[in-house]
TITI-560345 format. One record per residue (C-alpha): z, y, x; residue number from 0; residue in three letters. Coordinates in steps of 0.1 Angstrom, whole numbers, padded with zeros to 4 digits. Last residue first. Layout:
<pts>
Z/Y/X/NUM/ALA
...
</pts>
This chain:
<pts>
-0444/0051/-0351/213/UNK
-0427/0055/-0382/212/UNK
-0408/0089/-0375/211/UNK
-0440/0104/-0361/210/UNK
-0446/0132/-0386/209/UNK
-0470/0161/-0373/208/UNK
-0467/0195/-0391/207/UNK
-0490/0209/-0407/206/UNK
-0474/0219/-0441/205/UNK
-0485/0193/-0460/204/UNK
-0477/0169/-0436/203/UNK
-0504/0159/-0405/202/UNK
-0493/0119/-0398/201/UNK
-0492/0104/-0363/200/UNK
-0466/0079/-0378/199/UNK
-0451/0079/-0413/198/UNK
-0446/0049/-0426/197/UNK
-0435/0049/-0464/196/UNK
-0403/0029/-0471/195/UNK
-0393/0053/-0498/194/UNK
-0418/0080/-0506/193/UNK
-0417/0087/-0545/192/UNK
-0437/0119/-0552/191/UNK
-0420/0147/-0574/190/UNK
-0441/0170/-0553/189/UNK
-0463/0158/-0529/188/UNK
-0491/0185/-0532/187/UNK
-0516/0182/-0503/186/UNK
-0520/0215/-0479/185/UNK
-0521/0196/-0448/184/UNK
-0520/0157/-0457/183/UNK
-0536/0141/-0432/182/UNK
-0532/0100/-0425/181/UNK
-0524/0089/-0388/180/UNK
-0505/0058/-0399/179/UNK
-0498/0065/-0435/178/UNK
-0490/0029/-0444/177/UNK
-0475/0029/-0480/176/UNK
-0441/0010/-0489/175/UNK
-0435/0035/-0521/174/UNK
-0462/0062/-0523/173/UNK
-0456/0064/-0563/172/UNK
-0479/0095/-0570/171/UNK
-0458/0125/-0589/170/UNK
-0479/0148/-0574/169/UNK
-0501/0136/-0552/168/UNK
-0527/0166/-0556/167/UNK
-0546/0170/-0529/166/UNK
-0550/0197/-0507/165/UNK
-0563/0178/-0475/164/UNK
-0558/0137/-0481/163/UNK
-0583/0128/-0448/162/UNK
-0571/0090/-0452/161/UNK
-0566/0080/-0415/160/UNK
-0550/0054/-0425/159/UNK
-0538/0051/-0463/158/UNK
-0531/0014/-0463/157/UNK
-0518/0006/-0499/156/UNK
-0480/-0010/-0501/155/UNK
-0472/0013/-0533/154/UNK
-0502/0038/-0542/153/UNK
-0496/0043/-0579/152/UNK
-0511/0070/-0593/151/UNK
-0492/0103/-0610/150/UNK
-0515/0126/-0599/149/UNK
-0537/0115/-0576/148/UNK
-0565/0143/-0576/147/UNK
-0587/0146/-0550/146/UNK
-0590/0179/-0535/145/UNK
-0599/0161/-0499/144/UNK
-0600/0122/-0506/143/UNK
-0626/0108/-0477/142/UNK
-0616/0070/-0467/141/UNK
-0608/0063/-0435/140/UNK
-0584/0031/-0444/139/UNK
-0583/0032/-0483/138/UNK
-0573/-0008/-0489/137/UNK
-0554/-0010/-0521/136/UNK
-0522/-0026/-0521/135/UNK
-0513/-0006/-0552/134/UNK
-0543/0014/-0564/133/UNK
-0532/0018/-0599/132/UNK
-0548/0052/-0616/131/UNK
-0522/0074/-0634/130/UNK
-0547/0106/-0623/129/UNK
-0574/0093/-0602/128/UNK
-0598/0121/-0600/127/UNK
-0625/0127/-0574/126/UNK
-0628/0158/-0555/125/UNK
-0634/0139/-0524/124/UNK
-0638/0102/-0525/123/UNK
-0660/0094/-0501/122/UNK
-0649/0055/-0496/121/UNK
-0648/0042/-0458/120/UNK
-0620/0018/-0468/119/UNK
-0619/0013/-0507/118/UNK
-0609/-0021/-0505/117/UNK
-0593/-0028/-0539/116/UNK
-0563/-0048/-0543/115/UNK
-0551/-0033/-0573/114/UNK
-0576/-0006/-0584/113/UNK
-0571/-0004/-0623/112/UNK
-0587/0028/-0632/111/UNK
-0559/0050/-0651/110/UNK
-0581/0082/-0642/109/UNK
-0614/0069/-0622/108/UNK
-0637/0103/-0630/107/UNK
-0660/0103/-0600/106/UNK
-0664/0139/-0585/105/UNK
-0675/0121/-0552/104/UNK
-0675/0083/-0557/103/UNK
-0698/0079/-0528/102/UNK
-0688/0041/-0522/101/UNK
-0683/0033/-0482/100/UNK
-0662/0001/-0492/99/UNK
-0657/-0005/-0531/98/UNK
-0655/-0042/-0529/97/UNK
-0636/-0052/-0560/96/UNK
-0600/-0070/-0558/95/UNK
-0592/-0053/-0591/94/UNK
-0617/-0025/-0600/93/UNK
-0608/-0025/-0638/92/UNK
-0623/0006/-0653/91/UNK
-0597/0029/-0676/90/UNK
-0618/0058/-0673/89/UNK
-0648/0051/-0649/88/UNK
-0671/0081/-0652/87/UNK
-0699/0085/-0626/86/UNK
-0699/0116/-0607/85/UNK
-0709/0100/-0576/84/UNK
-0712/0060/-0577/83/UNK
-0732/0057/-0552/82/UNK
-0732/0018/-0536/81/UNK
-0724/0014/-0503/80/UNK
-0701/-0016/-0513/79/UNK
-0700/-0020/-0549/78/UNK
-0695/-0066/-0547/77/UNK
-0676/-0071/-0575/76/UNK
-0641/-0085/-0580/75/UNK
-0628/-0071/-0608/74/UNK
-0660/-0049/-0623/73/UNK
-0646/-0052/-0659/72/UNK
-0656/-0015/-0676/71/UNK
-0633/0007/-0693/70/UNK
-0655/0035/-0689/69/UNK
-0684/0025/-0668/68/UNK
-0707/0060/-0679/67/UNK
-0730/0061/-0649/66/UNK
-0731/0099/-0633/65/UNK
-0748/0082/-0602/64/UNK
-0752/0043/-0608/63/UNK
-0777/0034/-0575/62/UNK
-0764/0002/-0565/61/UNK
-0759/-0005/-0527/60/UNK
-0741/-0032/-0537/59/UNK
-0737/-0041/-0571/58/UNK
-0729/-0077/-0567/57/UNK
-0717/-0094/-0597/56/UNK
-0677/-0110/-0598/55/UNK
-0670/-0092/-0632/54/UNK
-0697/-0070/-0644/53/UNK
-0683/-0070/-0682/52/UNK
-0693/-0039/-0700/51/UNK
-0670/-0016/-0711/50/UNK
-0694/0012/-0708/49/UNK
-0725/0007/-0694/48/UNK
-0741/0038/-0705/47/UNK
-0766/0038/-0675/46/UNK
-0768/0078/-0662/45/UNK
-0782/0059/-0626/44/UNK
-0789/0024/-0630/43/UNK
-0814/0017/-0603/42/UNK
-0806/-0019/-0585/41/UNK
-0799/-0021/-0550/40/UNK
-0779/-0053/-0557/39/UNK
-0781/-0061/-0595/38/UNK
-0771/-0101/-0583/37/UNK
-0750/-0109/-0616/36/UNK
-0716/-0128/-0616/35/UNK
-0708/-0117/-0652/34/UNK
-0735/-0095/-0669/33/UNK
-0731/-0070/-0694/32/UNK
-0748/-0042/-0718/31/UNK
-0769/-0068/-0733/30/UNK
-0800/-0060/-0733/29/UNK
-0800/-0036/-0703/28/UNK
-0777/-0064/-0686/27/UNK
-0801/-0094/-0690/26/UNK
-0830/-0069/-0676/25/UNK
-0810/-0064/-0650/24/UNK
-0800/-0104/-0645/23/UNK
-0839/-0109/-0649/22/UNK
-0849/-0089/-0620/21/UNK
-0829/-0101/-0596/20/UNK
-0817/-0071/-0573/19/UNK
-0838/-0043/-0566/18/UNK
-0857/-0039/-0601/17/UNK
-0848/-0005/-0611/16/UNK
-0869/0008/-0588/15/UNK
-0893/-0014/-0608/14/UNK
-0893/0007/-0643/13/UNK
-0877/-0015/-0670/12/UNK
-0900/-0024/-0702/11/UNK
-0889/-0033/-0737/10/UNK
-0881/0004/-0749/9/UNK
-0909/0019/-0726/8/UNK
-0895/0035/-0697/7/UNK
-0886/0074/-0683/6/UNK
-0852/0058/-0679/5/UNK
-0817/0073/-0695/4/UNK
-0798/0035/-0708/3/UNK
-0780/0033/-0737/2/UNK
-0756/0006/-0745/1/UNK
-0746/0002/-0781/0/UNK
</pts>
């Protein structure tokens, strides 16, 4: 049963939480989901929403720090600027979602399904992603210092001018990535598959400055 943390009467939504259309939040406090939903803007921070189905709804701009949306459908929705800090999405499906300039900082996305995500701009550090599929996402400029990839699948994503510092890729399936300018001083590659990665401007682990691939 989904549980929401608002200073609210049981039947009555405060009106930050209003941003979007009201009646397709208050459809998703009742209901726990909402396919196709304008919740733009909308106030949802601590929300238990998980597993709920927010397929294809715009969540821009949302507000769902420290959110519980653990195994949650949000393939193809709309998160872009939207903070998701600290907000736990275990086994989410992201696919084809618009996470552009998130704040997922500290966000908990282990075995997230990111497929085709565009994640460019994202701030990411410290987040985990452990056995999360991100193949052909889009990550251009994201921010992943001390995030943890361990074991993820990256093949064919566009890591440019990902700032990777000291994280853990260990074991991360890199296969056919673009790493065009991409910084990986201090990161943890080991056990990581790299074939057909490009390699061009890039800072290794150990600070030197690939340009096989340019």
């Amino acid at each position: 049963m989904m549980r929401v943390y608002m200073a609210a009467a049981a039947i009555l939504v405060p009106m930050q939480a209003l941003a979007g259309s009201a009646a397709d939040v208050q459809r998703l406090l009742a209901t726990g989901s909402c396919v196709a939903c304008d919740l733009s803007g909308s106030d949802l921070k601590r929300a238990d929403l998980e597993g709920a189905d927010l397929s294809g709804s715009d969540l821009s701009g949302a507000k769902l720090w420290a959110a519980r949306l653990g195994a949650a459908n949000l393939a193809d929705a709309n998160l872009a600027g939207a903070n998701l800090a600290a907000a736990d999405l275990q086994g989410a499906k992201l696919e084809n979602a618009d996470l552009s300039k998130t704040y997922l900082t500290t966000a908990d996305l282990g075995g997230a399904n990111l497929t085709g995500a565009d994640l460019s701009g994202a701030v990411m550090t410290q987040s985990r992603l452990q056995r999360s599929d991100l193949s052909g996402a889009n990550l251009t400029g994201a921010y992943m210092e001390l995030a943890n990839l361990a074991g993820a699948r990256l093949t064919d994503a566009d890591l440019t001018r990902v700032n990777l510092t000291s994280a853990n890729l260990e074991g991360a399936v890199l296969s056919g990535a673009r790493l065009v300018g991409t910084v990986l001083l201090g990161a943890d590659l080991d056990g990581a598959s790299m074939d057909g990665v490009i390699l061009c401007n890039t800072v290794m682990p150990d600070g030197r400055i690939d340009t096989s691939g340019c």
